[in-house]
MDTraj code that builds the backbone (N, CA, C; nanometers):
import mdtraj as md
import numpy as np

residues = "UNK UNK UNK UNK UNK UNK UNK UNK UNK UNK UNK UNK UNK UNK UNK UNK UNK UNK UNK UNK UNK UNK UNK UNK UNK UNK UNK UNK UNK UNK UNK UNK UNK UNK UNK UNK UNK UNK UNK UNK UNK UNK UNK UNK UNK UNK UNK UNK UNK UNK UNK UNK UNK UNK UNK UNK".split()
xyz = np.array([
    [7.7187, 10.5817, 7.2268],
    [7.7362, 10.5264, 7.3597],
    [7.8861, 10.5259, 7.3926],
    [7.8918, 10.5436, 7.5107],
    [8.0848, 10.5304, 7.5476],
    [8.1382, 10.4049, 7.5801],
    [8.2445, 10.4097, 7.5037],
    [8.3184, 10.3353, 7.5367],
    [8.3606, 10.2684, 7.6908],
    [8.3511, 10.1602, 7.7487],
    [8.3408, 10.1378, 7.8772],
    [8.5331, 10.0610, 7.8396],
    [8.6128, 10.1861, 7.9518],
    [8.7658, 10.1267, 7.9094],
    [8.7864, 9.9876, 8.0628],
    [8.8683, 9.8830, 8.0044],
    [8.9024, 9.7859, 8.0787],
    [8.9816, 9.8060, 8.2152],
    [9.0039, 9.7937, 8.2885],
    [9.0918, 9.8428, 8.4080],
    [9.1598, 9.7679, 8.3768],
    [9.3026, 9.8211, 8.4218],
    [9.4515, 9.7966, 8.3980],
    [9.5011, 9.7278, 8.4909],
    [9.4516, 9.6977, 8.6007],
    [9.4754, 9.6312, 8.7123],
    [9.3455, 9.5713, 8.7752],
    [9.3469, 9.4553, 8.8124],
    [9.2620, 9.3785, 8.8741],
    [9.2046, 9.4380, 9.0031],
    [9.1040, 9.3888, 9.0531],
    [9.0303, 9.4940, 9.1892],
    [9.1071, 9.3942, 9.2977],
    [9.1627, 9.4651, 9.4118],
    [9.2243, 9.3737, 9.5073],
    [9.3677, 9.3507, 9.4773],
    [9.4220, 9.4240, 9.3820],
    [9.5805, 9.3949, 9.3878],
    [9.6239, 9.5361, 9.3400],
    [9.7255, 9.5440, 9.4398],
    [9.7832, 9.6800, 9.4079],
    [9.9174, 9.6873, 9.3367],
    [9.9699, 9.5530, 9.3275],
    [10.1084, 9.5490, 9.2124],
    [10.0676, 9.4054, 9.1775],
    [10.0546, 9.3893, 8.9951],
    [10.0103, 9.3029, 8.9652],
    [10.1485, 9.1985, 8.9888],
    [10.1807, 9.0259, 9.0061],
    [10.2465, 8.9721, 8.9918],
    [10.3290, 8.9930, 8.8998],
    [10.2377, 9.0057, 8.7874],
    [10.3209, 8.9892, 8.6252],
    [10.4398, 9.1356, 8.6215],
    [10.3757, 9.2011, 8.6689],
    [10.4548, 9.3621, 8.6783],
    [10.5896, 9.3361, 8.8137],
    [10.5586, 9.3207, 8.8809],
    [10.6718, 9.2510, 9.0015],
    [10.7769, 9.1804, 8.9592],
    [10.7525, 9.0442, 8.8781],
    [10.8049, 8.9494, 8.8553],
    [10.9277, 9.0374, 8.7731],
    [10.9111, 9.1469, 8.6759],
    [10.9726, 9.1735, 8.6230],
    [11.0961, 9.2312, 8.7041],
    [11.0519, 9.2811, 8.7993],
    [11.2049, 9.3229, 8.9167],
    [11.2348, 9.2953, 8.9913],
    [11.2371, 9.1859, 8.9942],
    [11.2946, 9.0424, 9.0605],
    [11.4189, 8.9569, 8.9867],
    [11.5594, 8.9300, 9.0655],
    [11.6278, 8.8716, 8.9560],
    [11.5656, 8.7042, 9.0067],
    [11.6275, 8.6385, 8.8832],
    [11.5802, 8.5280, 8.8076],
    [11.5944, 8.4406, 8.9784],
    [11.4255, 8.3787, 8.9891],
    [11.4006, 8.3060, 9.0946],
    [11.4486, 8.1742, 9.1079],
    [11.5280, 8.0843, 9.2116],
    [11.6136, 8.0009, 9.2562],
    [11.5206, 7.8675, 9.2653],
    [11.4064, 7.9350, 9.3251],
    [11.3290, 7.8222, 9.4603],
    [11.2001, 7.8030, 9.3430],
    [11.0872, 7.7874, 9.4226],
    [10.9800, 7.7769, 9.3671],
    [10.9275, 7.8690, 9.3114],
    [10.8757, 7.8956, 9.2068],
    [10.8270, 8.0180, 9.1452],
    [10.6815, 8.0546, 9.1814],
    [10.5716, 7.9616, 9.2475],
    [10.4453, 7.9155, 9.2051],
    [10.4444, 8.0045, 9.4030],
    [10.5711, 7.9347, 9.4616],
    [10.5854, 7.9687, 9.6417],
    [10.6146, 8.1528, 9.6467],
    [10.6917, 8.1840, 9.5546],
    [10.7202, 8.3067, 9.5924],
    [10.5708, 8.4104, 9.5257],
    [10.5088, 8.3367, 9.3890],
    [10.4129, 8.4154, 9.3501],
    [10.2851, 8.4366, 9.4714],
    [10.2907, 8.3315, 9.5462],
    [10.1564, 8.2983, 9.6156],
    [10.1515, 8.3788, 9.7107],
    [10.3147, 8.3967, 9.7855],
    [10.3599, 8.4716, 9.9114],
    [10.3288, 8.6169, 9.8787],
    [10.3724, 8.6641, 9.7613],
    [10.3801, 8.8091, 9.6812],
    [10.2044, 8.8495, 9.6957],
    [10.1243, 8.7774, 9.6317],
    [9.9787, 8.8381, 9.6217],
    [9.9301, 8.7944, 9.7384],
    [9.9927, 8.7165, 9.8335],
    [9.8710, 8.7568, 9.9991],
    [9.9680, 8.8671, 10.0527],
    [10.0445, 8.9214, 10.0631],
    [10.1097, 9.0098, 10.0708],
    [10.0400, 9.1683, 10.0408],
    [10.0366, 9.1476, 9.9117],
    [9.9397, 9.2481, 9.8290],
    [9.8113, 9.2626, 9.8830],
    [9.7395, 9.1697, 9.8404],
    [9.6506, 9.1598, 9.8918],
    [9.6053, 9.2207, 10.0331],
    [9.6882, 9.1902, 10.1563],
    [9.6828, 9.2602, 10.2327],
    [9.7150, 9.4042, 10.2301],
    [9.8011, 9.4548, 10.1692],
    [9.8430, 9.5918, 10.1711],
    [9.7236, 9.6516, 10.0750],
    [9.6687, 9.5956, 9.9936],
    [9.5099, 9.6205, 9.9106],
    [9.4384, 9.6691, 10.0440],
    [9.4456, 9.6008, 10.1019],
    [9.2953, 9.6215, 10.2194],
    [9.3314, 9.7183, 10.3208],
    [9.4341, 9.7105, 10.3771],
    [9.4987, 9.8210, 10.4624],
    [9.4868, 9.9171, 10.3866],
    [9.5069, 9.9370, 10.2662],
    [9.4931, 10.1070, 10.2074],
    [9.3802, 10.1633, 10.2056],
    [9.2186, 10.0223, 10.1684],
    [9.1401, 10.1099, 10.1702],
    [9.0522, 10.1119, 10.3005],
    [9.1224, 10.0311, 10.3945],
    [9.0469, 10.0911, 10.5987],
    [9.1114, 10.2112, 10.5673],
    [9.2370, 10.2153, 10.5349],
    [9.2512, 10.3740, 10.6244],
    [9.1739, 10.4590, 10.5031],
    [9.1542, 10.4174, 10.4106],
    [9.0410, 10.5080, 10.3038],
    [8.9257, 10.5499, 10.3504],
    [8.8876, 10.4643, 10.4318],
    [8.7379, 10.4331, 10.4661],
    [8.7497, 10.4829, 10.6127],
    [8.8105, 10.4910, 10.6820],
    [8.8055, 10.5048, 10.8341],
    [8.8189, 10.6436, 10.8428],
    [8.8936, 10.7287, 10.7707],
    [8.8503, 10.8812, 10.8006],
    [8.8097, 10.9623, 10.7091],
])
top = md.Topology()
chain = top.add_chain()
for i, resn in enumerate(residues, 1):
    res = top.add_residue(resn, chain, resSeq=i)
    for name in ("N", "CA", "C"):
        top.add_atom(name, md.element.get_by_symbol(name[0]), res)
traj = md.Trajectory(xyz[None], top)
């Protein structure tokens, strides 16, 4: 039977936080405010990629 491999990225995010965070210099403010801002961000740019996937 085959091996079923794990996805490397979560469904709905197109740059994981943890991967971001890394090229970012060292955060000032809230860390928990800028993570939250970052994945609805994503998140949106997730969905915009796949309308225009889906729309033509």
């Amino acid at each position: 039977m085959a091996e079923q491999r794990k996805p490397k990225i979560r469904p709905g995010v197109c740059i994981p936080w943890e991967e971001k965070l890394k090229e970012l210099p060292e955060i000032s403010g809230d860390p928990k405010l800028v993570q939250r801002v970052w994945e609805d961000i994503d998140a949106l740019a997730y969905v915009y990629i796949w309308q225009c996937l889906l729309s033509f």
